[in-house]
N, C-alpha and C positions, 0 to 999 in steps of 0.2 A: 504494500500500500504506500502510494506516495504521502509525503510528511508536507507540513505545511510554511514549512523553514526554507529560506531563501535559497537558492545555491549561492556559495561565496563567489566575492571576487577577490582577484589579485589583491593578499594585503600591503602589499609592496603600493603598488597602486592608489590603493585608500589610503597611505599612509603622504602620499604627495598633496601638496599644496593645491589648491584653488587658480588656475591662472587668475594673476591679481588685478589685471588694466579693467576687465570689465566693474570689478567694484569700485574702479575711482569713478569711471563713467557714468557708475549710477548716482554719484554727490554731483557730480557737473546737472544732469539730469533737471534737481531740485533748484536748480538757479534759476531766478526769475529776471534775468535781463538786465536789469535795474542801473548798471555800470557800462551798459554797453555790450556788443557781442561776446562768446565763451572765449576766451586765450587756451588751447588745447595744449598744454604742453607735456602731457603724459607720453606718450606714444612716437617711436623715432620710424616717423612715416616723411617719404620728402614731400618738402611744401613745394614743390613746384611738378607739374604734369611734363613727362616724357616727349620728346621734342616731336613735332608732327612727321618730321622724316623717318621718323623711328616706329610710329605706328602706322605711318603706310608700309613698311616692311614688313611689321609682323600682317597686317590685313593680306598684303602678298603672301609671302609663308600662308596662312592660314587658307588660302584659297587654290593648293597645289596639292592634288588628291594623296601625294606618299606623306604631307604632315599629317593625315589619321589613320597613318602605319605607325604599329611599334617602332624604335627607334632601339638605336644599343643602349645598352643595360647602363651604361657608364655614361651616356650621353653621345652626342652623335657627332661622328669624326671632325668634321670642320669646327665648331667651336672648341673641341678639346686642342687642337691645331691652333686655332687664333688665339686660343688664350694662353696653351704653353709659349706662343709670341710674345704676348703681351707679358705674361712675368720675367721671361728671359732680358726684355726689354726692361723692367723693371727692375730687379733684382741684379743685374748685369750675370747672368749664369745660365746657364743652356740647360731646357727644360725639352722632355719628350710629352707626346701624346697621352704616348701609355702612362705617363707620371699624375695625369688629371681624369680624376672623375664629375661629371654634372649632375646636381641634382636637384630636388625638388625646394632650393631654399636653401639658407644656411642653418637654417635651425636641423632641417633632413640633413645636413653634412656632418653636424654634432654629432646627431641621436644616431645613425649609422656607424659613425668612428667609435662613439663610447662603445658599443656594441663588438666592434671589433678588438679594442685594447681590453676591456675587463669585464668581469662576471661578476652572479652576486658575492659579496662576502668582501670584495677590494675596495680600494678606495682611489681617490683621484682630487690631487690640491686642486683647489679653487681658490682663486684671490678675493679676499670680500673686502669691499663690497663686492658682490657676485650679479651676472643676467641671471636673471628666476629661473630661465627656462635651461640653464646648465642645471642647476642645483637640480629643478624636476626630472630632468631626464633622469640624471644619477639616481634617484630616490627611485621612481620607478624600477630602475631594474637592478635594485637591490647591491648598490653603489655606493660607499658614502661617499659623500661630498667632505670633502676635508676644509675646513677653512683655512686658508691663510690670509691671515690679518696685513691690512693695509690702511695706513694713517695719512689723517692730514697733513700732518711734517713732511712727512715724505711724499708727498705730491700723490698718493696712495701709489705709488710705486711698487713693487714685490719685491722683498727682499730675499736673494738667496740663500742667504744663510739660515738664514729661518726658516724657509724652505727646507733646505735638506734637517732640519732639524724633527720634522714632521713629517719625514717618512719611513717607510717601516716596509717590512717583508711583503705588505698586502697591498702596498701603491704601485700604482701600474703606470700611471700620469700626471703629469703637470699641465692646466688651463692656463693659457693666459690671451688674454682680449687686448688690443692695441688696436688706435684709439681708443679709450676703455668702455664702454657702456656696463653700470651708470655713469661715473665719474667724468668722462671726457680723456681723462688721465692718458697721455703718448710715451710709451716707455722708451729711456733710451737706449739708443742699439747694443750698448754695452750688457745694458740689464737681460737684457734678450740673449745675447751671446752667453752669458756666464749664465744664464738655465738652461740654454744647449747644452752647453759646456756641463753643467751638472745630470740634466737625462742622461748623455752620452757615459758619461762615467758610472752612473749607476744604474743602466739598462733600463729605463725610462722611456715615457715617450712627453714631447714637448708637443702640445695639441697648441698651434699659434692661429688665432681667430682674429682674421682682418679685415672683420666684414666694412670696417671704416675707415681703409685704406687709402681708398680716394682723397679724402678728408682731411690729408696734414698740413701741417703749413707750408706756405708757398716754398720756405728756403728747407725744405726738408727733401734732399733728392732720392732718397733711396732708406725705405725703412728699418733696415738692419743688413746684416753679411749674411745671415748664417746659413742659407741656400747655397753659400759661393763653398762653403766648407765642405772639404771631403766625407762623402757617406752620409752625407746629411737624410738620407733614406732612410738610414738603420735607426733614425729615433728622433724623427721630424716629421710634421703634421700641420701641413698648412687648409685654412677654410677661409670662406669668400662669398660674399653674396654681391648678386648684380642688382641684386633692389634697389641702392641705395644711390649709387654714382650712376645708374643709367633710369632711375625714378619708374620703377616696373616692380615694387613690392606684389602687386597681383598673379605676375608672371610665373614666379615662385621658382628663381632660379640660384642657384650658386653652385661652389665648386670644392673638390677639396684634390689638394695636391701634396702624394704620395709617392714612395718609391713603387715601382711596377708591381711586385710581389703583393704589397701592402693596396694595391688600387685592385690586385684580382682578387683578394680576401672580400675589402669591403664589396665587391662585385655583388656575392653570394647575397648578401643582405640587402642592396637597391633592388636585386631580383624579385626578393619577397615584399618590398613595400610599394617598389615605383614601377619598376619594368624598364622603362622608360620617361626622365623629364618632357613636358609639353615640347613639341620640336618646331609648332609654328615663333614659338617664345626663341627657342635656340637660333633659328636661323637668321631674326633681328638680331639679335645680340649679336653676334657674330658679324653681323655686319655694322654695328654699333660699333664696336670694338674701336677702330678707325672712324668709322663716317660720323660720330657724334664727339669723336675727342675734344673738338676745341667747347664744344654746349658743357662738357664734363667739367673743363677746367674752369671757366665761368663760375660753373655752379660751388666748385670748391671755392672760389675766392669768394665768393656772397656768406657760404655758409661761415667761413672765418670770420668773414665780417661781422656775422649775426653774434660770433661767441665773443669779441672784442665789446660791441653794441651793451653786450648783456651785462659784461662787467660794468660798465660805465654807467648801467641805469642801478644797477643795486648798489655802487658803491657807497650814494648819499643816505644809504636805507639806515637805520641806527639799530645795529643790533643782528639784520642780514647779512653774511658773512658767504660770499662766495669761494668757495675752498679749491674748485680743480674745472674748468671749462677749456674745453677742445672738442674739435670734428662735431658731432651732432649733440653732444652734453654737457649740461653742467651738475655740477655736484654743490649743494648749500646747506651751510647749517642756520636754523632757524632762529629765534632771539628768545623762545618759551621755553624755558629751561622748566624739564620737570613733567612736560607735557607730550603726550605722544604724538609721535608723526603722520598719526591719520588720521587725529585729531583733526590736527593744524590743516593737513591737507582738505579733510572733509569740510573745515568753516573755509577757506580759501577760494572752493568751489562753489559752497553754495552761498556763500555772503558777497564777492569779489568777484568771480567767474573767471579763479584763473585754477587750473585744474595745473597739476604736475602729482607724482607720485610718492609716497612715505618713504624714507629710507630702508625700513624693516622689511619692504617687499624685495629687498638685494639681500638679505644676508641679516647675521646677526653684530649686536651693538653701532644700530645703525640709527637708533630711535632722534636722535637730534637734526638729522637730515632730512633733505627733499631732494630726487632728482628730476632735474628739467631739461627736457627733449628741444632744444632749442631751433632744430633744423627746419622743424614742419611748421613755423610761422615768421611770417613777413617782418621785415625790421619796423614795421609799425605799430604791429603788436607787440614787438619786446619793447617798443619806446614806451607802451601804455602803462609797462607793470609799476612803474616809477610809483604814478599816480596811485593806481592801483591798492598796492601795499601800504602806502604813506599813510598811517593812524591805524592800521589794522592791528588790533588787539583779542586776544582773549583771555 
């Protein structure tokens, strides 16, 4: 006889978080206008629409009967091709085909890699402040997430040494985000090099997530070496998303770039989620690649501009203390000492209408912050928050 008891689920599973954007959403929600339109700053979506040459190409693609054919499992030849171009160009280091996989996103590039480095019961540093959506993967599939703490002294930078202090028989990797989201934080190359430098010695793997790569400063030519380095294969892990520098979030595309070996492992695993990325989306990009470069670099110099703007409008705040802004983030500590972060965030939204996110949804001992997505509004709206804030108490 059947019982009337639920079948379980995955507790691993139940034991993850809530994606956390939609609760801020719903304080923005309760704002009644009253100051003027909502300042959305939660969400690192870009403010500006993808160039019109870019979506006659994908309408082309998408009207050429073999893009609603499966494509390769790893993404389909020509963009893996133009984009090992493009990093070799970048990185100054000759990259193969077979070294990159495309996938459905950057976020699928994560959750597939973790997938491939650890199982349940290991663990994997994370820099916290942390993206949510690292920490949830991990927690899903019975991962922990290791913190590695990062301060505002140190521009939240990672520390190596602290690092290797916190790992143990059962860590399999080190995350690190450059540009950082939340913080904005831009590690420097050196810092990057010396956690190569440490996976490499202690059979690690260095998971480098640059989905905001586009996004550094203008005098920054070249993000780090550590692709120019010997065997960088055997314990390097680059990811990539095209959402953000080619403004095609919906497209749901990115990349991750691995030694050959390591790109037919994660194969097995795109097999069972994606098959194949959408290929009308690849065959724009691809041709993006080039034909949108200079609309790219435009958009990095605005976006810089928006994080310079931002500083200047919080500085007169009394008590708002901007701690780390770069590429599409800033990082802030708030003036309520004492008071929670989602607090402050929920009267912010619905009293002021400017929505940005708690610190607590990144990580732990986060409770004095807000982080603010600075990319996805116009320098009109960052000029507003001046106003905005100016007497906001609780």
């Amino acid at each position: 006889m059947p019982t009337s008891s639920s079948a379980a689920l995955n507790p691993d599973l139940i034991d993850t978080g809530t994606p956390p954007i939609p609760e801020a959403q719903g304080w923005a929600r309760r704002y009644d206008g009253s100051r003027g339109p909502l300042i959305d700053l939660s969400q690192a979506v870009p403010g500006s629409a993808p160039p019109d040459a870019l979506l006659r190409k994908l309408a082309e693609a998408a009207a050429e009967p073999g893009s609603a054919r499966y494509g390769g499992i790893t993404g389909d030849t020509v963009l893996r091709e133009a984009y090992a171009a493009e990093i070799s160009r970048i990185y100054d280091a000759a990259f193969a085909p077979t070294e990159i996989a495309i996938t459905s996103g950057c976020n699928q590039a994560y959750v597939v890699t973790m997938m491939a480095l650890a199982r349940a019961g290991d663990n994997v540093l994370l820099p916290t402040p942390w993206y949510f959506n690292h920490e949830m993967t991990l927690t899903m599939l019975g991962v922990e997430p290791r913190p590695l703490p990062c301060t505002p002294e140190s521009g939240f930078v990672p520390d190596v040494a602290t690092a290797e202090r916190l790992i143990d028989e059962r860590t399999r990797a080190i995350v690190l985000v450059t540009p950082n989201n939340p913080t904005g934080a831009v590690y420097p190359p050196e810092t990057i090099a010396a956690f190569a430098a440490l996976c490499a010695r202690r059979g690690l793997w260095l998971v480098l997530d640059e989905t905001y790569r586009d996004f550094l400063p203008e005098d920054v030519t070249r993000p780090h070496e550590v692709f120019a380095t010997r065997h960088w294969q055997d314990s390097l892990i680059g990811l990539y998303s095209f959402s953000k520098a080619y403004a095609v979030p919906g497209w749901r595309l990115g990349a991750i770039t691995a030694g050959e070996q390591v790109v037919a492992q994660i194969g097995k695993v795109l097999d069972c989620v994606q098959i194949s990325p959408v290929r009308a989306g690849q065959a724009a990009v691809t041709w993006g690649i080039d034909g949108i470069r200079a609309w790219r670099e435009r958009n990095r110099a605005e976006i810089n501009a928006r994080a310079g703007l931002f500083r200047e409008t919080m500085a007169p705040l009394n008590g708002w203390r901007v701690l780390s802004a770069g590429a599409y983030f800033a990082y802030a500590a708030h003036p309520f000492a004492g008071l929670k972060a989602a607090e402050v965030a929920r009267k912010l939204a619905e009293e002021r209408g400017i929505l940005a996110l708690p610190g607590p949804y990144f990580g732990p001992g986060q409770e004095e912050h807000l982080r603010i997505a600075i990319a996805n509004v116009a320098t009109d709206r960052i000029g507003l928050l001046g106003e905005r804030l100016a007497g906001f108490a609780l």
